[in-house]
ZALO-706723 format. One line per field, with one value per residue (C-alpha): x, y, z; residue in one letter. Coordinates in steps of 0.1 Angstrom, whole numbers, plus 5000, padded with zeros to 4 digits. Example, Ala and Ser with C-alpha at 12.3 -4.5 7.8 and 13.67 -1.06 7.14 Angstrom:
<lumzas>
u 5123, 5137
v 4955, 4989
w 5078, 5071
code A, S
</lumzas>
This chain:
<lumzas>
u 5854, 5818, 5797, 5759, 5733, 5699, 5668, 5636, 5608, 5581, 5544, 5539, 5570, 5567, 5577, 5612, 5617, 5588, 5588, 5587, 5589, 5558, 5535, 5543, 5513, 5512, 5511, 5475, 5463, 5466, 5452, 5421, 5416, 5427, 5402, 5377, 5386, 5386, 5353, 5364, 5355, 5325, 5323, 5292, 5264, 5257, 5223, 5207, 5186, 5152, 5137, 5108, 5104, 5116, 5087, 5061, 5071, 5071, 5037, 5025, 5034, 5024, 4993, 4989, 4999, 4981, 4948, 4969, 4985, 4952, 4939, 4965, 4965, 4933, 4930, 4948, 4922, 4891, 4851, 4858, 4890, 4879, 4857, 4874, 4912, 4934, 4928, 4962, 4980, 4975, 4957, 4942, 4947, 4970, 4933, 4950, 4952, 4920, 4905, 4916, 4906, 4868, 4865, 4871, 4844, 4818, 4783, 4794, 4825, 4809, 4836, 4859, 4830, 4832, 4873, 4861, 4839, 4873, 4895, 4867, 4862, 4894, 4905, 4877, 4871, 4902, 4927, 4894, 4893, 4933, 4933, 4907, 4921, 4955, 4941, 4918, 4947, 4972, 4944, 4944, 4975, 4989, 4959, 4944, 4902, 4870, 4859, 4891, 4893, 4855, 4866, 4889, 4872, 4844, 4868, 4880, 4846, 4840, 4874, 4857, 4824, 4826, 4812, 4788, 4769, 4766, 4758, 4718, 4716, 4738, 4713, 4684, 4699, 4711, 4676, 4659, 4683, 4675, 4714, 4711, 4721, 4741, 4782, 4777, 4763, 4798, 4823, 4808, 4806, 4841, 4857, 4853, 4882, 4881, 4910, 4932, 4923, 4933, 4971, 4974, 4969, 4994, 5020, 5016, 5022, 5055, 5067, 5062, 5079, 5060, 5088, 5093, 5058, 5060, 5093, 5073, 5046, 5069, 5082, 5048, 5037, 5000, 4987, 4978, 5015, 5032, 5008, 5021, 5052, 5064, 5041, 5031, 5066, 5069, 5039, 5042, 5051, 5017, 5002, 5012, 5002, 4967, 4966, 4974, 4947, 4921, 4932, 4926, 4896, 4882, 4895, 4880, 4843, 4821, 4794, 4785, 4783, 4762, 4733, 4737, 4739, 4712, 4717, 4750, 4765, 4773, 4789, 4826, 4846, 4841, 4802, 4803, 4827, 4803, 4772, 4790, 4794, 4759, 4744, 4745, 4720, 4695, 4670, 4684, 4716, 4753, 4779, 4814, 4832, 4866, 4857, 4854, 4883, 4903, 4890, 4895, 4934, 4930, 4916, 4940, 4973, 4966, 4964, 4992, 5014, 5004, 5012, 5047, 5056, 5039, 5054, 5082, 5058, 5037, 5062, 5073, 5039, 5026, 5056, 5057, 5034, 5050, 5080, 5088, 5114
v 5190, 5186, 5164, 5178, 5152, 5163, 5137, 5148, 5129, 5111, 5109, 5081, 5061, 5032, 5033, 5018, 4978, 4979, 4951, 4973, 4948, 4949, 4914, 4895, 4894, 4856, 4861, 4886, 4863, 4832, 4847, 4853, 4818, 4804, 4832, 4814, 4783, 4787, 4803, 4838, 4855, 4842, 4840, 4859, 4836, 4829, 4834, 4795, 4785, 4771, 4748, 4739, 4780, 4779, 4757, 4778, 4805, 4787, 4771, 4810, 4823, 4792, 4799, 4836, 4833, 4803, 4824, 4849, 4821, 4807, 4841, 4848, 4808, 4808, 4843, 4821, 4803, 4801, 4795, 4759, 4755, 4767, 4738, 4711, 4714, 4714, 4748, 4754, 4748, 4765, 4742, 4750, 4780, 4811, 4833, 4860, 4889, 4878, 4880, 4911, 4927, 4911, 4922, 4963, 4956, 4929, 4946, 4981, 4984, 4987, 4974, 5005, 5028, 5006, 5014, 5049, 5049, 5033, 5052, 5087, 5068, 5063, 5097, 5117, 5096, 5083, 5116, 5135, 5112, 5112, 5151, 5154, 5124, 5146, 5182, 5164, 5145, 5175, 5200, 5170, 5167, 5200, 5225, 5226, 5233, 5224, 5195, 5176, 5149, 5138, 5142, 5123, 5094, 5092, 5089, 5058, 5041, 5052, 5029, 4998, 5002, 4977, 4993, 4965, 4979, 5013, 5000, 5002, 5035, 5051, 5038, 5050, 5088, 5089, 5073, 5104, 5130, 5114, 5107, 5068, 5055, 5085, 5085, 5108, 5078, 5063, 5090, 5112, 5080, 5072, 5104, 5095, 5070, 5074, 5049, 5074, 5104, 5081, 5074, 5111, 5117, 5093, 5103, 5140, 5135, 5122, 5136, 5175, 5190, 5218, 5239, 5242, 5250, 5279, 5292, 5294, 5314, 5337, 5346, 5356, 5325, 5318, 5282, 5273, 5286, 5262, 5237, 5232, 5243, 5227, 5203, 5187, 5180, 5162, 5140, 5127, 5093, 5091, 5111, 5083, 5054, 5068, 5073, 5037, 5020, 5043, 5036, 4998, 5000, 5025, 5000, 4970, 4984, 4961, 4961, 5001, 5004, 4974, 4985, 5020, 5014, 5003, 5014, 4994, 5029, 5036, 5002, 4999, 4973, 4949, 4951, 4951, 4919, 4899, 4913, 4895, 4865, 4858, 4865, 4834, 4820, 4843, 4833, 4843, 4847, 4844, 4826, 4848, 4834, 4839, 4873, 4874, 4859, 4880, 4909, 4902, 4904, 4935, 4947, 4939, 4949, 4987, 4979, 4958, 4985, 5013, 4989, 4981, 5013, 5029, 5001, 5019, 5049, 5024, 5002, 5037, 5052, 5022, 5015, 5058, 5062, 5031, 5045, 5072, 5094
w 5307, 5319, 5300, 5306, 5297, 5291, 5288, 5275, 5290, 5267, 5282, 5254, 5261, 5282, 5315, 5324, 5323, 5306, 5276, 5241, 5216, 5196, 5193, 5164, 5138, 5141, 5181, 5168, 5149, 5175, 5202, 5196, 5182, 5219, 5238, 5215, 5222, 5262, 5260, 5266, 5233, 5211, 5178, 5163, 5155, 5116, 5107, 5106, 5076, 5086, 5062, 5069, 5077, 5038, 5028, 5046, 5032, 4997, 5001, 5006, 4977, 4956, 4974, 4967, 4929, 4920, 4912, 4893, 4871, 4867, 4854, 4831, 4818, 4811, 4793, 4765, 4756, 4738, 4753, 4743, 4756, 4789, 4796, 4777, 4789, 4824, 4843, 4853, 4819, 4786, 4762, 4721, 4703, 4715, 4718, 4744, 4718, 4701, 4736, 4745, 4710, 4718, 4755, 4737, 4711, 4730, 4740, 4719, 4738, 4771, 4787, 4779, 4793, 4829, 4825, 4823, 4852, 4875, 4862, 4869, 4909, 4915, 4907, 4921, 4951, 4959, 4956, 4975, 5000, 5001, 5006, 5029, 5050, 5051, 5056, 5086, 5101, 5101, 5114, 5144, 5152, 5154, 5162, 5196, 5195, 5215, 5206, 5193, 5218, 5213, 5170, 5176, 5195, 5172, 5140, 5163, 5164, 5130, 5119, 5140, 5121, 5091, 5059, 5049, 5075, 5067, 5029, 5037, 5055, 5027, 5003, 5019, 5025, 4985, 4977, 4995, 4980, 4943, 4939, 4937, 4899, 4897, 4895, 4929, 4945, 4945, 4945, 4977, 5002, 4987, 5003, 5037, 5050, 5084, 5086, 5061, 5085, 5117, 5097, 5084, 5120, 5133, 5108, 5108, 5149, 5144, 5111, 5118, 5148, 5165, 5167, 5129, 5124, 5152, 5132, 5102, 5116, 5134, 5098, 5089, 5066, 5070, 5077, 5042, 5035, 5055, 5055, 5013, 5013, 5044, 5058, 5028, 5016, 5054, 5048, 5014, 5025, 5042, 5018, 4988, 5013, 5019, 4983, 4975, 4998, 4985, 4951, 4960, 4977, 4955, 4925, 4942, 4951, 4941, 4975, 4969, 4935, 4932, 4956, 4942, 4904, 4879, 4853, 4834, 4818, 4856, 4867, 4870, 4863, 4892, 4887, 4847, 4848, 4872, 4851, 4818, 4846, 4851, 4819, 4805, 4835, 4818, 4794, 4762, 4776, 4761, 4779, 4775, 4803, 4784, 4780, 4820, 4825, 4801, 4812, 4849, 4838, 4826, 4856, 4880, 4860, 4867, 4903, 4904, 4887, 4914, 4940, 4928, 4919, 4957, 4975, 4993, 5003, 5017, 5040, 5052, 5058, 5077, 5102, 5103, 5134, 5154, 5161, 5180, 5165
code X, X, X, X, X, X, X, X, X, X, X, X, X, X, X, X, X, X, X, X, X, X, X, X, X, X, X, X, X, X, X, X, X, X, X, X, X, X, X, X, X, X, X, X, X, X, X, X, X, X, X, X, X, X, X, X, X, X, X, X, X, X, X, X, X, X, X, X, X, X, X, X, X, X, X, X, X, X, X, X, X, X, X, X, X, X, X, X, X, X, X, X, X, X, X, X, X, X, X, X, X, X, X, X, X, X, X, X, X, X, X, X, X, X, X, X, X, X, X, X, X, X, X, X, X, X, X, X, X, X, X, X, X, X, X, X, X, X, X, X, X, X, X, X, X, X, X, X, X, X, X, X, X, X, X, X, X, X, X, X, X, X, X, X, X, X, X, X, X, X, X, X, X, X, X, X, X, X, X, X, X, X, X, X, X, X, X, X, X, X, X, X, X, X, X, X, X, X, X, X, X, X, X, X, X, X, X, X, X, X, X, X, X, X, X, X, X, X, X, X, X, X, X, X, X, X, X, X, X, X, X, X, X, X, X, X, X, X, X, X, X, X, X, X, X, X, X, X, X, X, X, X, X, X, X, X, X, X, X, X, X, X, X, X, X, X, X, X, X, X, X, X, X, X, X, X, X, X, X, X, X, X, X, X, X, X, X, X, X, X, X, X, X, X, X, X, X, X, X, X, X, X, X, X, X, X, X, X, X, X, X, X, X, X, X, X, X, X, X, X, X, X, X, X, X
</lumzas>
């Protein structure tokens, strides 16, 4: 009888006198260690602690608090206390609430009607200037006109120019249109950021392909049309970090509204607080420096609020236009 033996060939079999015992796990484990130790595998480096990087960074932010606890230290106390007691340490009477209650109610609660003023700026000024920035940056980046490379190169030179500088000609043009001591004095030099239109521009370059505007048109949306329901929705992250320096700088103004203002119903906060400041160098005048102080605190806790709660959309907003995607 014939004995027919069949063998059925294995691509993934090893090929004959070929060593199929598998490595031990001890044998996995050792090897590396010896590759490393001959030099032919490195380990990956730890990251190193720096101290005295640690203590730079430490003195910084001592540095950059230290007026802030100061402020809020010294909201605490009384006019007395301010004078007779260590600055950086609370000292007399618990007066913060006392304060507060007096900044509302000092001079006929004129300081509420400077929060009203910032709060009017802000809003007017700083979302104008926002949306003007962003309809000006997108209308940059993705139209083609006459005249857009020489736009474009004087909103450049118009970033360079400091605004101290422009402070006196503004003056004199609002003087001659009868606007000075108005609220219009502030708000319509407000809504002009060139800076804001340069990053709209920058982001808007990056963040909207052409080819999805183009696919919007050929379904038969019109510009405003895709400029808010598409666009828009692709800029927001610019959008929110223009909206958050123009809320700071709008918040912080104290150069324009000072030349343009006389009359203290106008004034906002920043002018108001420093007009309370120097009052008691006049004849006659009443020293409220704790009132200054106090209400200095509640100045910047809006601000710092926005800013915290806008952070993210600003770290993404800035670093938007640096990389190409």
């Amino acid at each position: 009888m014939a004995i027919t033996t069949s063998f059925t060939s294995n691509p993934e079999a090893p090929p004959a006198g070929a060593n199929r015992t598998a490595p031990s796990p001890v044998a996995a484990h050792v090897a590396p260690k010896r590759m490393r130790a001959s030099g032919l595998l490195r380990s990956p480096r730890k990251g190193r602690k720096s101290i005295l990087l640690t203590a730079v960074m430490a003195l910084l932010m001592v540095y950059s608090l230290l007026p802030l606890f100061w402020l809020a230290v010294n909201s605490t106390k009384t006019q007395g206390a301010l004078f007779s007691s260590f600055g950086l340490w609370f000292s007399g009477p618990f007066a913060l609430w006392d304060n507060i209650a007096t900044v509302f109610t000092y001079d006929d609660g004129l300081f509420a009607r400077w929060l009203g003023n910032t709060l009017m700026y802000v809003v007017v000024g700083a979302g104008g200037s926002t949306l003007l920035a962003t309809l000006a940056g997108y209308g940059l980046a993705k139209f083609d006109f006459p005249g857009r490379k020489a736009t474009f190169a004087i909103i450049l030179g118009a970033v360079a120019v400091p605004g101290t500088a422009l402070a006196v000609p503004t003056f004199l043009l609002f003087s001659q249109l009868g606007l000075t001591n108005t609220p219009w004095a502030v708000i319509i030099p407000s809504l002009i950021t060139p800076f804001g239109l340069y990053l709209m521009w920058s982001y808007a370059q990056e963040s909207i392909p052409t080819e999805l505007l183009e696919a919007a048109r050929m379904d038969g949306a019109g510009e405003f049309r895709t400029f808010f329901t598409i666009s828009l929705r692709l800029l927001s992250p610019g959008v929110v970090s223009v909206l958050l320096l123009e809320i700071v700088g709008t918040w912080n103004n104290y150069f324009l509204p000072l030349i343009m203002l006389s009359d203290p119903k106008w004034y906002p906060l920043t002018v108001g607080l420093n007009q309370w400041s120097e009052q008691a160098n006049t004849a006659g005048g009443e020293a409220v420096f704790n009132l200054v102080i106090t209400g200095s605190l509640l100045t910047i806790i809006p601000i710092i609020i926005a800013f915290l709660f806008l952070q993210r959309f600003w770290q993404s907003g800035l670093a938007a236009g640096s990389v190409k995607q």
